[in-house]
C-alpha positions as CSV (number, residue, x, y, z in Angstrom):
1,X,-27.3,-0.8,-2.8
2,X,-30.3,0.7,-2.9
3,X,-31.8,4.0,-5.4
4,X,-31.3,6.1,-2.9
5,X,-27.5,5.2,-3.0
6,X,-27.6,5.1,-6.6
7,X,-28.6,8.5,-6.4
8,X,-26.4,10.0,-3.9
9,X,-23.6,7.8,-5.8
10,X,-24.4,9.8,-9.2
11,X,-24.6,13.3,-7.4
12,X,-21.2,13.2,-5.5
13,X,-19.7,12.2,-9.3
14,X,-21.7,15.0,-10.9
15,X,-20.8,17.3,-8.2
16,X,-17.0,16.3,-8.0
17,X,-17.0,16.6,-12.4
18,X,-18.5,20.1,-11.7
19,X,-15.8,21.2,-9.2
20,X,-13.3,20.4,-10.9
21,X,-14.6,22.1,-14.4
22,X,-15.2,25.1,-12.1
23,X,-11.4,25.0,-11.1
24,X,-10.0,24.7,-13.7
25,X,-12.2,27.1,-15.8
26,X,-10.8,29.7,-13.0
27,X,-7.1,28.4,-13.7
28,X,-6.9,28.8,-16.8
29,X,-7.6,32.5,-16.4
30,X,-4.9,32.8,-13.8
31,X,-2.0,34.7,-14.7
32,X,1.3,32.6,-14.9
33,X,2.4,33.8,-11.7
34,X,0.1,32.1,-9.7
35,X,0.6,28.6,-11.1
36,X,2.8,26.1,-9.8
37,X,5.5,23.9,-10.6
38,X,4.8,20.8,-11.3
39,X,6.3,18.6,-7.7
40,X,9.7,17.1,-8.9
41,X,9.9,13.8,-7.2
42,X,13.4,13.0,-5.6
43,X,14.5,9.4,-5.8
44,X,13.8,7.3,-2.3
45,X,17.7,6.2,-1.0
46,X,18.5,2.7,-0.8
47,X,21.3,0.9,0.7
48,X,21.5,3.3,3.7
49,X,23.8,2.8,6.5
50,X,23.1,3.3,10.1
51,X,24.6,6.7,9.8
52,X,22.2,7.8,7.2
53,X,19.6,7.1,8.7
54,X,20.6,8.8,12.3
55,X,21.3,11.9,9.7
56,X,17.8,11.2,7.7
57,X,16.1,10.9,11.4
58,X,17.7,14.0,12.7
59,X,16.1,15.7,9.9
60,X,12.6,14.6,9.7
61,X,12.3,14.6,13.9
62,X,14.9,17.1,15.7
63,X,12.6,16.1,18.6
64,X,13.4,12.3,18.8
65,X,16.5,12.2,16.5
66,X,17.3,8.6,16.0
67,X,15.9,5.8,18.1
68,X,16.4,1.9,18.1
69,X,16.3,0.7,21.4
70,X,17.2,-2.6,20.5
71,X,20.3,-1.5,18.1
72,X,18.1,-3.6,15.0
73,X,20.4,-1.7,12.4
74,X,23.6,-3.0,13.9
75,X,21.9,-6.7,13.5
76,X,23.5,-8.1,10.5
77,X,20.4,-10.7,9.3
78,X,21.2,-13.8,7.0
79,X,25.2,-12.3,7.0
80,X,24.2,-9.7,3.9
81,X,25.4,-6.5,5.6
82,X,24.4,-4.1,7.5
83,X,22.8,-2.2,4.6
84,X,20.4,-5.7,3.7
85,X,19.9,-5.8,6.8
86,X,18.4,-2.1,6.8
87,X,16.6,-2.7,3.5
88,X,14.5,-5.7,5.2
89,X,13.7,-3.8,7.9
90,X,12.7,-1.0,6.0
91,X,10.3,-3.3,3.9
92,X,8.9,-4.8,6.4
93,X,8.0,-1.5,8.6
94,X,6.2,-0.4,5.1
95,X,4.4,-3.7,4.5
96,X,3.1,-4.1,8.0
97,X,1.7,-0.9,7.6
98,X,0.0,-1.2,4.8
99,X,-1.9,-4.7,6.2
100,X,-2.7,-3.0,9.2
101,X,-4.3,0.1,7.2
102,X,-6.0,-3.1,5.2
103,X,-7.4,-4.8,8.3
104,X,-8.4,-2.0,9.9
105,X,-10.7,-1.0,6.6
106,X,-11.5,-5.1,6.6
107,X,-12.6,-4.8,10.0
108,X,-14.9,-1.5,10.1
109,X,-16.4,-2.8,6.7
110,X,-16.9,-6.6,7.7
111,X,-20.3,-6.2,9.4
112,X,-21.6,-3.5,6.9
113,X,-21.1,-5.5,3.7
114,X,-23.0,-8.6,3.1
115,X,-22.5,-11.2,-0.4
116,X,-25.7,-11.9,-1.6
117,X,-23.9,-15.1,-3.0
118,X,-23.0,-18.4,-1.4
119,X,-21.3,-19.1,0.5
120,X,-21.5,-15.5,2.1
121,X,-25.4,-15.1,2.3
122,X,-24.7,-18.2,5.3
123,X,-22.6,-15.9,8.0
124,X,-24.0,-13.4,9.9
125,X,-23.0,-9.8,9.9
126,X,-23.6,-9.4,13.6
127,X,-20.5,-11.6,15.2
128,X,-16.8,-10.6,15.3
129,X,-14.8,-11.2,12.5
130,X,-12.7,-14.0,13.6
131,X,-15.8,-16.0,14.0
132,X,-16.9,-15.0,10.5
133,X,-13.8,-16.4,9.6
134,X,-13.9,-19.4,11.3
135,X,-17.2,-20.1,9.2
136,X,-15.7,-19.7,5.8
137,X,-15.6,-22.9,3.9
138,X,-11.8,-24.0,4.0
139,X,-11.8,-23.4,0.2
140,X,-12.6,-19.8,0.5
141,X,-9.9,-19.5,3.3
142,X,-7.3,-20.9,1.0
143,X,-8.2,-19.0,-2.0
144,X,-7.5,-15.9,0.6
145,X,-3.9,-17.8,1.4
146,X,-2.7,-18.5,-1.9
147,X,-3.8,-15.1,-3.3
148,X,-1.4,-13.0,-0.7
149,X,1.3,-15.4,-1.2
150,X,1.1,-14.8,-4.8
151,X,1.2,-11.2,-4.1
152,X,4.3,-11.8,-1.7
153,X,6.0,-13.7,-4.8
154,X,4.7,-11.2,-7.6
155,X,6.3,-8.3,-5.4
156,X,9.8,-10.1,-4.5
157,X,10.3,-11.8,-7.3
158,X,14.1,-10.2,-9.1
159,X,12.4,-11.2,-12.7
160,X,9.6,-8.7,-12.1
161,X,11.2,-6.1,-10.3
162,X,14.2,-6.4,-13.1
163,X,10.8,-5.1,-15.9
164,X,10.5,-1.8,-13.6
165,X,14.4,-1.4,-13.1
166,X,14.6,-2.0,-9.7
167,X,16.4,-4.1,-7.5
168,X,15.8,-6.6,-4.2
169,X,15.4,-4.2,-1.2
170,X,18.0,-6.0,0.3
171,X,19.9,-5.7,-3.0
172,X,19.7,-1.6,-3.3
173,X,16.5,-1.7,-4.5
174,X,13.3,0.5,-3.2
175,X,12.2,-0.3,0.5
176,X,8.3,-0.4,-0.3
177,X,8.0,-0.9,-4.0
178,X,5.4,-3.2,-5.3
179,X,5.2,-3.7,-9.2
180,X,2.1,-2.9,-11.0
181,X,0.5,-5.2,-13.2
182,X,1.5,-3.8,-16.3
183,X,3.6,-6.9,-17.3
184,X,0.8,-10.0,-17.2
185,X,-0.6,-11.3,-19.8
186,X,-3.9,-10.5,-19.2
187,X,-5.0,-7.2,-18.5
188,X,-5.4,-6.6,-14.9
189,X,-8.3,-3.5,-14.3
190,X,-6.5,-3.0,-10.4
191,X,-3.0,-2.1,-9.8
192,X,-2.4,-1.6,-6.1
């Protein structure tokens, strides 16, 4: 990073601090009619049934109503229930989407951002990402391995969820939720 994006860096914060004194300088002098309520979160269902969700996707698409092709909520996985069975497949659909918005960040950033530090500084910018990966050290790669497992354990793990109140997915808990950080020892500056 260079001074020019330094500078532009410390602009777009000055600029966004000024906006938003502006606003709410104007705000403040609006009368009570104008503001809003607060948005009242509703609670996410759980355990839902095949008919719930044919009512929950005649509600969100009248167009398409309910579709599943290859009848995935009537599959009764690991003899839990239909309603496991739903949960899982719920989760999944949520985490798959959230590693493909990663890799598709991961993949328009790869050749832009360059490590100044070993082992990075070694592999070119200008090749495809698999072959980037292919020249990571094997210690590097495993350090990537064991670091998504622990988040897979971290976020299904019943002792964790139990600090938040929740449940398993395929208990009644929250399709989707991952636990923040909150709850380690150490302070943890990201919570994803």
């Amino acid at each position: 990073a260079g001074p020019c994006a330094i500078t532009t860096l410390i602009s777009t914060v000055a600029l966004s601090k000024m906006l938003s004194l502006a606003s709410a300088s104007t705000l403040s002098l609006a009368p009570a009619a104008l503001m809003r309520a607060p948005a009242v979160r509703t609670a996410a269902p759980v355990m839902e049934s095949k008919a719930e969700l044919e009512s929950l996707a005649g509600k969100l698409n009248p167009v398409i109503g309910y579709w599943d092709p290859l009848n995935l909520a009537d599959y009764d996985q690991w003899s839990q229930g239909q309603e496991a069975a739903i949960g899982f497949l719920r989760h999944a659909e949520i985490k798959h989407g959230r590693v493909a918005m990663a890799a598709f960040v991961g993949y328009c950033v790869q050749s832009n951002v360059h490590f100044p530090w070993a082992p990075f500084n070694s592999i070119p910018t200008n090749i495809a990402p698999a072959e980037q990966w292919a020249q990571l050290p094997e210690a590097a790669k495993w350090q990537i391995i064991l670091f998504v497992g622990f988040l897979e354990v971290y976020s299904e793990h019943s002792f964790i969820l139990e600090k938040y109140g929740q449940k398993h997915y395929m208990k009644g808990g929250k399709p989707g939720f991952f636990p923040d950080f909150d709850t380690m020892v150490h302070p943890v500056p990201l919570n994803l």
